[in-house]
PDB file of N, CA, C and O in Angstrom:
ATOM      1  N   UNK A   1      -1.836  26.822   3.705  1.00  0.00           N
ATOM      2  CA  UNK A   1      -1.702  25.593   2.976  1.00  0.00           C
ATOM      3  C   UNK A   1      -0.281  25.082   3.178  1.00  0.00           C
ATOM      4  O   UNK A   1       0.711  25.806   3.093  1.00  0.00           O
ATOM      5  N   UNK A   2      -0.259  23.808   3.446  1.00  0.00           N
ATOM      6  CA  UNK A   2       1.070  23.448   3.394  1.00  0.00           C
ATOM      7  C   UNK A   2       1.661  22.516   2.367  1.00  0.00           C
ATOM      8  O   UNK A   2       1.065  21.628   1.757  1.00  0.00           O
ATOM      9  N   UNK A   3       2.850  22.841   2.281  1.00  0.00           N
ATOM     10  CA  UNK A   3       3.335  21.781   1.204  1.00  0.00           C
ATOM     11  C   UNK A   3       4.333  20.753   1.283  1.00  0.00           C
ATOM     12  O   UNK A   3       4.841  20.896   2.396  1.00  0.00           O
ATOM     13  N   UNK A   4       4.905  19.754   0.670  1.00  0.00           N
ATOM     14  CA  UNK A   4       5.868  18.833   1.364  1.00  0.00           C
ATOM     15  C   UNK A   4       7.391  19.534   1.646  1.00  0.00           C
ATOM     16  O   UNK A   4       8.298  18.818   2.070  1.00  0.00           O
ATOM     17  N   UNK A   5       7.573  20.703   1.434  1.00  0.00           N
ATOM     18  CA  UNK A   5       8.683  21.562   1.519  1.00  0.00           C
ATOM     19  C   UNK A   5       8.063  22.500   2.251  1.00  0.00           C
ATOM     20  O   UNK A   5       6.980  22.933   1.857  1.00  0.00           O
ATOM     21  N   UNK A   6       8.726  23.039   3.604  1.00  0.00           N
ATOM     22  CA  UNK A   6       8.545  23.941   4.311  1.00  0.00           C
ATOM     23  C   UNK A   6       8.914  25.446   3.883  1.00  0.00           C
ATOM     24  O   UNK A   6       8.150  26.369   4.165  1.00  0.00           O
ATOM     25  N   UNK A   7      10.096  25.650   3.202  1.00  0.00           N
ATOM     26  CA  UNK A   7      10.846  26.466   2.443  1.00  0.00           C
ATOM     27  C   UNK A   7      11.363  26.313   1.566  1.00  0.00           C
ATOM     28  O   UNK A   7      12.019  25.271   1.569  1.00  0.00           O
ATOM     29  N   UNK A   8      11.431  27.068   0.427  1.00  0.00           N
ATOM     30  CA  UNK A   8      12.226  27.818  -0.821  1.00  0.00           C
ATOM     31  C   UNK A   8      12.923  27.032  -1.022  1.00  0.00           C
ATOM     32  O   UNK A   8      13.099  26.399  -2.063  1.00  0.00           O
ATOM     33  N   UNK A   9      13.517  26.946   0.142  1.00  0.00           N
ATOM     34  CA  UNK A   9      14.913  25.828   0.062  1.00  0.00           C
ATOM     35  C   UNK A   9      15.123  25.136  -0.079  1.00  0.00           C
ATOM     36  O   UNK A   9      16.040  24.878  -0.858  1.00  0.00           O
ATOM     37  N   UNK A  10      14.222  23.953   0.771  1.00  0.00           N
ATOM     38  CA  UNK A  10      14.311  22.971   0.888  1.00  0.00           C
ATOM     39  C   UNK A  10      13.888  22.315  -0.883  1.00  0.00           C
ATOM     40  O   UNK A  10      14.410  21.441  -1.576  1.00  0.00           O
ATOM     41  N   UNK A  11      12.919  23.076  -1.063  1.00  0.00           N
ATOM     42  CA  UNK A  11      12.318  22.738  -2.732  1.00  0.00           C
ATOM     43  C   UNK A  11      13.267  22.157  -3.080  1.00  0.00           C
ATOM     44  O   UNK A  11      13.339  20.929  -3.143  1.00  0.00           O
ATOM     45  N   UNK A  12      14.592  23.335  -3.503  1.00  0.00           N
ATOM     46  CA  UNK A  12      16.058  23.284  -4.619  1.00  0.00           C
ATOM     47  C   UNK A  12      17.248  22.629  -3.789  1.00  0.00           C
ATOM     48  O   UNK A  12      18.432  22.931  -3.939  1.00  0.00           O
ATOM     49  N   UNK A  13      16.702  21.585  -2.794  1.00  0.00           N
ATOM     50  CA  UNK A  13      18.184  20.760  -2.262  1.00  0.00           C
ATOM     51  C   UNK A  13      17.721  19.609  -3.528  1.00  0.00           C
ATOM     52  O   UNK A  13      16.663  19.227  -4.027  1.00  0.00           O
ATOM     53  N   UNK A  14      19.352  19.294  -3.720  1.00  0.00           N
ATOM     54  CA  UNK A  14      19.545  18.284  -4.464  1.00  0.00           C
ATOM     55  C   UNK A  14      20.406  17.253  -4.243  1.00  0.00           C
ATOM     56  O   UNK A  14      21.403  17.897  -3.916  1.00  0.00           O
ATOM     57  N   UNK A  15      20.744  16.057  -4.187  1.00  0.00           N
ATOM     58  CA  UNK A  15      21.182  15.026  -3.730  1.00  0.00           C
ATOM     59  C   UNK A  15      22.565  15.398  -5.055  1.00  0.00           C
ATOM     60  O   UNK A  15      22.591  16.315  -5.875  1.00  0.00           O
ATOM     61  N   UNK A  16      23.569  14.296  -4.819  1.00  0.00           N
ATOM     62  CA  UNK A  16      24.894  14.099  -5.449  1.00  0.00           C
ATOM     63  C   UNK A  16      24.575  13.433  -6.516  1.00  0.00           C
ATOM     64  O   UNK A  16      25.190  13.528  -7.578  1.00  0.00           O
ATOM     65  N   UNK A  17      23.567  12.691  -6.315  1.00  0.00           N
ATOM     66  CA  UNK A  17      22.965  11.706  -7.847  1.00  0.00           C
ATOM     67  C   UNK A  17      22.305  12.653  -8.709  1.00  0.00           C
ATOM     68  O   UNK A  17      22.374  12.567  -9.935  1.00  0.00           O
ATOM     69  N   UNK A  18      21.490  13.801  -7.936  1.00  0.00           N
ATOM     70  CA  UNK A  18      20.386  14.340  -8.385  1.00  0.00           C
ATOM     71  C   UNK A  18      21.297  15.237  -9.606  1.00  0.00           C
ATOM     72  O   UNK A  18      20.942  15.378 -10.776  1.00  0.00           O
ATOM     73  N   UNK A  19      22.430  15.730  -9.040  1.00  0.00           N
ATOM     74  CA  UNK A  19      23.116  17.029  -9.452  1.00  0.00           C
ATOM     75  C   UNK A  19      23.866  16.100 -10.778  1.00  0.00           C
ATOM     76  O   UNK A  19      23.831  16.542 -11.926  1.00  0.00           O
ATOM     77  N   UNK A  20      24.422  14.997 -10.497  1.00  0.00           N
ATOM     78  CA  UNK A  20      25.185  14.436 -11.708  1.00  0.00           C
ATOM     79  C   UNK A  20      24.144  13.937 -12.805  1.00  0.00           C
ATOM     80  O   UNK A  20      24.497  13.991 -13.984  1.00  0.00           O
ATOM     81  N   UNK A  21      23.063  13.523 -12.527  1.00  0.00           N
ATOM     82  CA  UNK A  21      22.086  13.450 -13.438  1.00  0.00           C
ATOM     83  C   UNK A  21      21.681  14.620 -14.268  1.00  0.00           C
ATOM     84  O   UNK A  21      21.905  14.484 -15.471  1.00  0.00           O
ATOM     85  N   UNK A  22      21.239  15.525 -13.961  1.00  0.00           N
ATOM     86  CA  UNK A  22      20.611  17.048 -14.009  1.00  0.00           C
ATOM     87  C   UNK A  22      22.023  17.782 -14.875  1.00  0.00           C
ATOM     88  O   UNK A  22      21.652  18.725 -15.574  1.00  0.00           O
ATOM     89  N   UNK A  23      23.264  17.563 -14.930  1.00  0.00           N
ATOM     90  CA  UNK A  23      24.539  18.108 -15.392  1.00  0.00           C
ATOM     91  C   UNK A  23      24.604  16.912 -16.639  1.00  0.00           C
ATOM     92  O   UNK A  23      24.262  17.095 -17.807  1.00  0.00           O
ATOM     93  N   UNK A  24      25.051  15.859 -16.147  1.00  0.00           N
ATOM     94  CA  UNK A  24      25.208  14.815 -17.585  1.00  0.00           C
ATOM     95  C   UNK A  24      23.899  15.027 -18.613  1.00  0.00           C
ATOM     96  O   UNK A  24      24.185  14.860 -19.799  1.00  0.00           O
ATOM     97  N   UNK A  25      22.583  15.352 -18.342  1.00  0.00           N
ATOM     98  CA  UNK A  25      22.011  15.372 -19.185  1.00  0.00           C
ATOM     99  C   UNK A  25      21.892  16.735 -20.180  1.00  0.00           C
ATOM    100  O   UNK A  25      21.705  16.827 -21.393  1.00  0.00           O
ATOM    101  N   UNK A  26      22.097  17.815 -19.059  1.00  0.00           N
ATOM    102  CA  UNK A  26      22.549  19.203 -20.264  1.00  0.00           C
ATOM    103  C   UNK A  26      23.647  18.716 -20.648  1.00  0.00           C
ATOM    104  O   UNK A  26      23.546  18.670 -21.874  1.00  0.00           O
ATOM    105  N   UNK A  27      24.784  18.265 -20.309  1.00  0.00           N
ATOM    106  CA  UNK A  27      26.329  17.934 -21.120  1.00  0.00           C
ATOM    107  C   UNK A  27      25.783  17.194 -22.418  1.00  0.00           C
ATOM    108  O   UNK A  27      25.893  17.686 -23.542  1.00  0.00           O
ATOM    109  N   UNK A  28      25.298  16.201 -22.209  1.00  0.00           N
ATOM    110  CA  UNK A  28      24.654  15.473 -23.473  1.00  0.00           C
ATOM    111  C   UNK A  28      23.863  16.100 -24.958  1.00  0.00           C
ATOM    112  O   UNK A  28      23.952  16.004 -26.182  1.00  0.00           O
ATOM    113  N   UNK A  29      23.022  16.812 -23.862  1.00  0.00           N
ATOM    114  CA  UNK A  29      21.741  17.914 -24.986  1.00  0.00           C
ATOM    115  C   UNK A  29      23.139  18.896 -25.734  1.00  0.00           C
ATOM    116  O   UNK A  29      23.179  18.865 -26.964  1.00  0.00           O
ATOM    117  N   UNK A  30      23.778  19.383 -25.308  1.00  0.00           N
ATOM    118  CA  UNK A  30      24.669  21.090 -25.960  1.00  0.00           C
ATOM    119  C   UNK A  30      25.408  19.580 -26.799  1.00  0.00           C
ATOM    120  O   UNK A  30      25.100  19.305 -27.959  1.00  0.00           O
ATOM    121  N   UNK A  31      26.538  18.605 -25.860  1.00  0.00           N
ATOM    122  CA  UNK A  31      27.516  18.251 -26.890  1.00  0.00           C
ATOM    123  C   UNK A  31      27.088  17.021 -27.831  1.00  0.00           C
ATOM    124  O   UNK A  31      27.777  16.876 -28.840  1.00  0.00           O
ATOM    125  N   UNK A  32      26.120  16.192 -27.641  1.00  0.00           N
ATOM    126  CA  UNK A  32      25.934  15.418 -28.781  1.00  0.00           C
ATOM    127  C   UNK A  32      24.124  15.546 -28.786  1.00  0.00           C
ATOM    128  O   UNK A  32      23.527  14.521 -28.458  1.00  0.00           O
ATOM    129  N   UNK A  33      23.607  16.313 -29.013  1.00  0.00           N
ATOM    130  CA  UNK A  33      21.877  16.070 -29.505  1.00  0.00           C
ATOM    131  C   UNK A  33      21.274  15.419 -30.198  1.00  0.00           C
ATOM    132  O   UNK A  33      20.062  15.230 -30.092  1.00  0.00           O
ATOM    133  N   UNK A  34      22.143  14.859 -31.207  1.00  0.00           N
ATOM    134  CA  UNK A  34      21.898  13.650 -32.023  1.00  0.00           C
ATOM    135  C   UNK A  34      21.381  12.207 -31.569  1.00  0.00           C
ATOM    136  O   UNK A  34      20.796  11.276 -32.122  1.00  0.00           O
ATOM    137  N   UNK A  35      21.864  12.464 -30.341  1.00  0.00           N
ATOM    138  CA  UNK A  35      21.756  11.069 -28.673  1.00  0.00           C
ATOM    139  C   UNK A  35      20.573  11.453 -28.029  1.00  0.00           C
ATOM    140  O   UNK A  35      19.887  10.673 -27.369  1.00  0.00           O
ATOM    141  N   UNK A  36      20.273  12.857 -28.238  1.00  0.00           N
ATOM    142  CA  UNK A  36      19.425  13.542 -27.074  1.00  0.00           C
ATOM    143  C   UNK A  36      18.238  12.968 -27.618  1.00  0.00           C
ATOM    144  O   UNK A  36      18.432  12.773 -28.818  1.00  0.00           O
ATOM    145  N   UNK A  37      16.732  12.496 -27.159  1.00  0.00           N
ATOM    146  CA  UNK A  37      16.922  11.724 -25.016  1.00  0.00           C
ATOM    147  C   UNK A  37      17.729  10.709 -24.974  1.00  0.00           C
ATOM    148  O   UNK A  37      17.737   9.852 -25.858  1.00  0.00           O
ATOM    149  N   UNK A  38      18.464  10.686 -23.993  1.00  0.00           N
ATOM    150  CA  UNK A  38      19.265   9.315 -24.151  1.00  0.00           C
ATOM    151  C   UNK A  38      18.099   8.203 -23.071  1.00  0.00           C
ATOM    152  O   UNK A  38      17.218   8.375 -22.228  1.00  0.00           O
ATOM    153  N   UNK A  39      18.749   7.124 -23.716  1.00  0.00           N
ATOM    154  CA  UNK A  39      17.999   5.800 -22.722  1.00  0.00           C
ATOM    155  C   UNK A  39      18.853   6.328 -21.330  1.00  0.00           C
ATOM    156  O   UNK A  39      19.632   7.256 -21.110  1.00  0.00           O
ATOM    157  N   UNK A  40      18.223   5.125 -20.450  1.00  0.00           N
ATOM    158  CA  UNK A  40      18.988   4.617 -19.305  1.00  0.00           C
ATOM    159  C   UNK A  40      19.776   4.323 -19.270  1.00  0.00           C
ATOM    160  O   UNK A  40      20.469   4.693 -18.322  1.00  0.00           O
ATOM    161  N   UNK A  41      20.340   3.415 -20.264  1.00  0.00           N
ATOM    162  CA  UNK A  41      21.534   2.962 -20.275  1.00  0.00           C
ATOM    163  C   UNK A  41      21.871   4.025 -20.295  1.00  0.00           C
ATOM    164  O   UNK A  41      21.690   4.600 -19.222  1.00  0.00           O
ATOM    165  N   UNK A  42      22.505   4.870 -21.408  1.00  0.00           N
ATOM    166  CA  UNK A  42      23.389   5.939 -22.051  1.00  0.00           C
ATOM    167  C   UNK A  42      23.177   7.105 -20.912  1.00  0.00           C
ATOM    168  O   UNK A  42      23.709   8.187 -21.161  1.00  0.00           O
ATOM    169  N   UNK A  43      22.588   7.003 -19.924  1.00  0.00           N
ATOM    170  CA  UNK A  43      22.247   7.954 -18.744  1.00  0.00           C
ATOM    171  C   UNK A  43      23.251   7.598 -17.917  1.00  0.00           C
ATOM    172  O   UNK A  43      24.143   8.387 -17.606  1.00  0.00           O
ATOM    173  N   UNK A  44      23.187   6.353 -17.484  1.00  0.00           N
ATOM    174  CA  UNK A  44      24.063   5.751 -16.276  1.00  0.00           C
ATOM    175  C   UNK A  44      25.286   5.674 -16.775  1.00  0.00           C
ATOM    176  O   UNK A  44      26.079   5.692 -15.833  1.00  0.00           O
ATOM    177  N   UNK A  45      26.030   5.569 -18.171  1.00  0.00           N
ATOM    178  CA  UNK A  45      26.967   5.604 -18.563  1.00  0.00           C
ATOM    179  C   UNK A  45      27.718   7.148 -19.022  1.00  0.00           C
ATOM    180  O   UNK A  45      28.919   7.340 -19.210  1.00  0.00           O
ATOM    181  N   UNK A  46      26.582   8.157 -19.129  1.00  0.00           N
ATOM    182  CA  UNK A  46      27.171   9.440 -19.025  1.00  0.00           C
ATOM    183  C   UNK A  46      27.105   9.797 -17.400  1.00  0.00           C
ATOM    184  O   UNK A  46      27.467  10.973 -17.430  1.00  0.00           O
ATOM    185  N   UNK A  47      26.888   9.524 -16.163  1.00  0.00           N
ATOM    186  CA  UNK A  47      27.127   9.617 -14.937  1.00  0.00           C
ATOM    187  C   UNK A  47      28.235   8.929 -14.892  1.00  0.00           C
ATOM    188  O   UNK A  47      28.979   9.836 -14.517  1.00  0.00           O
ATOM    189  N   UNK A  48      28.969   7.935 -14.998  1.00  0.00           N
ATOM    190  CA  UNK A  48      29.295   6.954 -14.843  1.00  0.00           C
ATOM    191  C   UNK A  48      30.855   7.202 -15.137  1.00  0.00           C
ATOM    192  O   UNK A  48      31.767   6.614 -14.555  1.00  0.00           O
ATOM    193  N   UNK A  49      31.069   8.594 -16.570  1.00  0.00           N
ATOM    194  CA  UNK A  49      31.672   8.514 -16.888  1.00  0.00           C
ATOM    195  C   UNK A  49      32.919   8.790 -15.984  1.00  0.00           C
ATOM    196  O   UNK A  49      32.854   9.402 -14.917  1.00  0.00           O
ATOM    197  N   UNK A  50      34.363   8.136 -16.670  1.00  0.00           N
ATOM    198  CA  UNK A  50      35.600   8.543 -15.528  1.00  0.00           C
ATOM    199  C   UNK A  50      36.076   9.893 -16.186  1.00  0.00           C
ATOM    200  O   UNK A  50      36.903  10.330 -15.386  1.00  0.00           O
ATOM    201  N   UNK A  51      35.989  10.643 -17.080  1.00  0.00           N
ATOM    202  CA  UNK A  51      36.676  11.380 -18.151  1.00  0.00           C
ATOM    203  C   UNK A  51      36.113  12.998 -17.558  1.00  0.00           C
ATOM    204  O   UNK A  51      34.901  13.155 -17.711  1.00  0.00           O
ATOM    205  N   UNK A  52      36.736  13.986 -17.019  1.00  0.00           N
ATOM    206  CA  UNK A  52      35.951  15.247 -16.914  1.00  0.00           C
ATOM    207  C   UNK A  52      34.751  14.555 -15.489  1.00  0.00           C
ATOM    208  O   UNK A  52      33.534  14.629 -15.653  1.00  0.00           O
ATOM    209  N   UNK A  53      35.177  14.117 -14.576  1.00  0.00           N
ATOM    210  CA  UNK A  53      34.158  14.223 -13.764  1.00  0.00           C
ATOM    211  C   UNK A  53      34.464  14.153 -11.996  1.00  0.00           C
ATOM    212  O   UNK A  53      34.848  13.127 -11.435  1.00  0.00           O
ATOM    213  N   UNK A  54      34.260  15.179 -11.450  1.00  0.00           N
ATOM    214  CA  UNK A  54      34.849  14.735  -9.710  1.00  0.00           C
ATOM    215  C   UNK A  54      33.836  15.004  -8.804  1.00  0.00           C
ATOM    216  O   UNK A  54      33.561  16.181  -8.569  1.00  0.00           O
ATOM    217  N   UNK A  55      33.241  14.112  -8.260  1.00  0.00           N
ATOM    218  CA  UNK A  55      34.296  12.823  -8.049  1.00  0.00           C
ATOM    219  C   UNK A  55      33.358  11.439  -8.799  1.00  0.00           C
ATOM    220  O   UNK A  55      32.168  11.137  -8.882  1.00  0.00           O
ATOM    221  N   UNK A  56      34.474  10.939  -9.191  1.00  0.00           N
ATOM    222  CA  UNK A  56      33.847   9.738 -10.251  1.00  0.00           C
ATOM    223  C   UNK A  56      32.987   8.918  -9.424  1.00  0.00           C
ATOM    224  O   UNK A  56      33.274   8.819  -8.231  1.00  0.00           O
ATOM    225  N   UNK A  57      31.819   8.224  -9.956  1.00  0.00           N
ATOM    226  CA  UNK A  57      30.618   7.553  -9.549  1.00  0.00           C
ATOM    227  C   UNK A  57      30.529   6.536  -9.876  1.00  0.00           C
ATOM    228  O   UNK A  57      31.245   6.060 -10.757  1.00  0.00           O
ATOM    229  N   UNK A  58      29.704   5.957  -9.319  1.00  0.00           N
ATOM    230  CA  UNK A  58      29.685   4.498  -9.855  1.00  0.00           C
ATOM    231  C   UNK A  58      27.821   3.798  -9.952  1.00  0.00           C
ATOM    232  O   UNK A  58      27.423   2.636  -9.873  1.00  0.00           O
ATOM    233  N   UNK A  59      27.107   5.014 -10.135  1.00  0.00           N
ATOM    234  CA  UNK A  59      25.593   4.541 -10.426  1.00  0.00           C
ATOM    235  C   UNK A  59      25.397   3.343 -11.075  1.00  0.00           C
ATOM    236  O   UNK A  59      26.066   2.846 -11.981  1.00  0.00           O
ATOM    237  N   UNK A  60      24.284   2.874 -10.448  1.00  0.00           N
ATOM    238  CA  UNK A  60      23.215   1.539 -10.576  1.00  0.00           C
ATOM    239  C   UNK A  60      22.273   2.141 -11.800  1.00  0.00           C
ATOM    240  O   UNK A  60      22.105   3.338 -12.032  1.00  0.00           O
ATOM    241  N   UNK A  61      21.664   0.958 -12.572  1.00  0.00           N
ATOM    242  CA  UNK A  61      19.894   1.737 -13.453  1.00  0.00           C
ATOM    243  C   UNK A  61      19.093   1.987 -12.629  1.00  0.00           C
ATOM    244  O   UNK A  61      18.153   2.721 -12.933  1.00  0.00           O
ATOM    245  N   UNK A  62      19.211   1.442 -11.278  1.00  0.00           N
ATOM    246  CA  UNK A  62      18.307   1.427 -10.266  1.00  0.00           C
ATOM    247  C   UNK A  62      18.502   2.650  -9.481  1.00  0.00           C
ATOM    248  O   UNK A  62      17.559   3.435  -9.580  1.00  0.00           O
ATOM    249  N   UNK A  63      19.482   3.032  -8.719  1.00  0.00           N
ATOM    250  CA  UNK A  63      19.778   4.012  -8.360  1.00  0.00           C
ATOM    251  C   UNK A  63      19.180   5.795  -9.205  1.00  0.00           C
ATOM    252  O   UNK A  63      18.534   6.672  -8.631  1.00  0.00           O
ATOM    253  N   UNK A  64      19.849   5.819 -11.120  1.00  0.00           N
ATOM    254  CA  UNK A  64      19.563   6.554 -11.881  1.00  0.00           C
ATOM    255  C   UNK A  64      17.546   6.847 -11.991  1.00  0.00           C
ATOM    256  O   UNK A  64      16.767   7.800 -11.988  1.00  0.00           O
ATOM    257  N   UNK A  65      17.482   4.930 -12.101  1.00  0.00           N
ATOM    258  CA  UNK A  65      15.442   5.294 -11.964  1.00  0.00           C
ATOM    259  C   UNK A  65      15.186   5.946 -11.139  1.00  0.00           C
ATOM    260  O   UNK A  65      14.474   6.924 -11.365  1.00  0.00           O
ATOM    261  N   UNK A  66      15.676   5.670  -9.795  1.00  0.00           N
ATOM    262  CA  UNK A  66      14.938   6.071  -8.524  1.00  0.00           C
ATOM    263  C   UNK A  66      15.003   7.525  -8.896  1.00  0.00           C
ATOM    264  O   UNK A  66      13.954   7.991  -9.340  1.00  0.00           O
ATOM    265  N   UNK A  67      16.183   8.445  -8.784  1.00  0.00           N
ATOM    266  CA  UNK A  67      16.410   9.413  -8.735  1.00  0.00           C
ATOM    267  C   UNK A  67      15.567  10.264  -9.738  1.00  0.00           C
ATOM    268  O   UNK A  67      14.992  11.211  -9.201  1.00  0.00           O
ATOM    269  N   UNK A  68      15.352  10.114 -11.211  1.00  0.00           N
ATOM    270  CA  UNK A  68      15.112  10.316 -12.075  1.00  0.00           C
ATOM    271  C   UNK A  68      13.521  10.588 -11.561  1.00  0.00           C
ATOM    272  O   UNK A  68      13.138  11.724 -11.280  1.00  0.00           O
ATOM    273  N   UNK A  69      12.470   9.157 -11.458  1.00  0.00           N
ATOM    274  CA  UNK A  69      11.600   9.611 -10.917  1.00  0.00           C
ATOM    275  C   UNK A  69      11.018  10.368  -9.854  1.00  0.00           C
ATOM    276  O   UNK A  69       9.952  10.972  -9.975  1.00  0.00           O
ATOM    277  N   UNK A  70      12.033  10.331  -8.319  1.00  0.00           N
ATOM    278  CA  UNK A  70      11.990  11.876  -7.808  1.00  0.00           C
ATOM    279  C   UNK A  70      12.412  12.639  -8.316  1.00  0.00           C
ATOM    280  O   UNK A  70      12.077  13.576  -7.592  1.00  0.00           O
ATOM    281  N   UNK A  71      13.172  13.225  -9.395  1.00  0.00           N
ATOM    282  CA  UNK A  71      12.733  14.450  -9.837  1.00  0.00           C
ATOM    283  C   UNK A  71      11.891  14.618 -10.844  1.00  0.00           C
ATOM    284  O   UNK A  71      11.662  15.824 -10.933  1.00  0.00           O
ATOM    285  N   UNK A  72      11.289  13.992 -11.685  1.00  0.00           N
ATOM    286  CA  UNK A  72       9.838  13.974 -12.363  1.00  0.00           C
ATOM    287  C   UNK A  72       8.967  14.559 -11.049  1.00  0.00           C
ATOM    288  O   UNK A  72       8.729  15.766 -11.033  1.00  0.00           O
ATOM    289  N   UNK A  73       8.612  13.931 -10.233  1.00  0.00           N
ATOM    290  CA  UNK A  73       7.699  13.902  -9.172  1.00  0.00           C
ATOM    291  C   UNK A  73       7.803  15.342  -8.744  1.00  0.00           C
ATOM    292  O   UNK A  73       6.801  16.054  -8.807  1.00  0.00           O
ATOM    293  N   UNK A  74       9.210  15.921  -8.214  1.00  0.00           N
ATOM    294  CA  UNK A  74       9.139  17.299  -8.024  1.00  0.00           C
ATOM    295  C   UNK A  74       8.748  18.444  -8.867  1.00  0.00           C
ATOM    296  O   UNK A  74       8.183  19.507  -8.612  1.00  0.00           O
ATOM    297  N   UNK A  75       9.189  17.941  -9.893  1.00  0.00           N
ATOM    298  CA  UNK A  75       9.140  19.308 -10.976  1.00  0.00           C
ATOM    299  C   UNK A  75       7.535  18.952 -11.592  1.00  0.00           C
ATOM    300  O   UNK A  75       7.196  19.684 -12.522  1.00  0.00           O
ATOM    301  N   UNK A  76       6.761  18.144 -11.257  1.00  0.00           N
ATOM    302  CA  UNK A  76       4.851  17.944 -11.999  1.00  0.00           C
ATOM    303  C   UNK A  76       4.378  18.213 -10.672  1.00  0.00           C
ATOM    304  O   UNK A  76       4.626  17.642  -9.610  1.00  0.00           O
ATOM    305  N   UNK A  77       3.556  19.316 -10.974  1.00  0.00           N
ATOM    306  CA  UNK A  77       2.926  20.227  -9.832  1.00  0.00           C
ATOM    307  C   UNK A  77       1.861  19.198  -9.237  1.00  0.00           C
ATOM    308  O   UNK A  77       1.287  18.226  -9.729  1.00  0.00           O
ATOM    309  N   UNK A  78       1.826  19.834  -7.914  1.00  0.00           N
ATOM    310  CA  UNK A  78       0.728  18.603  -6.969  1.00  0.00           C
ATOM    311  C   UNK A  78      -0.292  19.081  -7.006  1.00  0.00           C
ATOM    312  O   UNK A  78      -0.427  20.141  -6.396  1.00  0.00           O
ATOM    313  N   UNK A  79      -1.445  18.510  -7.733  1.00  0.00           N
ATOM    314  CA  UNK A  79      -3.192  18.820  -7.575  1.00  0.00           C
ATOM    315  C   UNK A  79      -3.663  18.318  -6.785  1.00  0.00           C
ATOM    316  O   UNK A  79      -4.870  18.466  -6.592  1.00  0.00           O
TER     317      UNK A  79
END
C-alpha cells in the first residue's frame, strides 16, 4: 500500500511556517489559556510576534490558513 509519504520522514518534515505555528500555539496554551483557542487573528499575531522570536516573521491570515489546514489534513487519517 502506498501512501503520500514514502518514509517516516518525510511524514515529520515541517515547513518554517509549519514549526512557528505548531510552537506559538503550545506558547499560548502553557502561558495564557485563558486565550486558548485563539482566532486567526491572535494566531498570526502570536507568529508575528517581534519579542522572543528568531528569526522574526512576517505571516499573512492567508499564509497561517493555508498552513494550518495542511496540517489538519496531515494529522486526520486518510480512509
Amino acid at each position: 500500500m502506498s501512501s503520500e509519504h514514502d518514509t517516516p520522514g518525510e511524514a515529520l518534515r515541517l515547513s518554517s511556517t509549519d514549526i512557528r505555528i505548531l510552537g506559538s500555539l503550545i506558547e499560548k496554551q502553557a502561558t495564557s489559556p485563558e486565550t486558548y483557542p485563539l482566532t486567526l487573528n491572535a494566531l498570526v499575531i502570536a507568529c508575528n510576534q517581534k519579542t522572543s522570536r528568531e528569526p522574526v516573521m512576517n505571516l499573512t491570515q492567508g499564509q497561517v490558513g493555508q498552513s494550518l489546514r495542511a496540517l489538519e489534513a496531515r494529522a486526520s487519517p486518510a480512509w
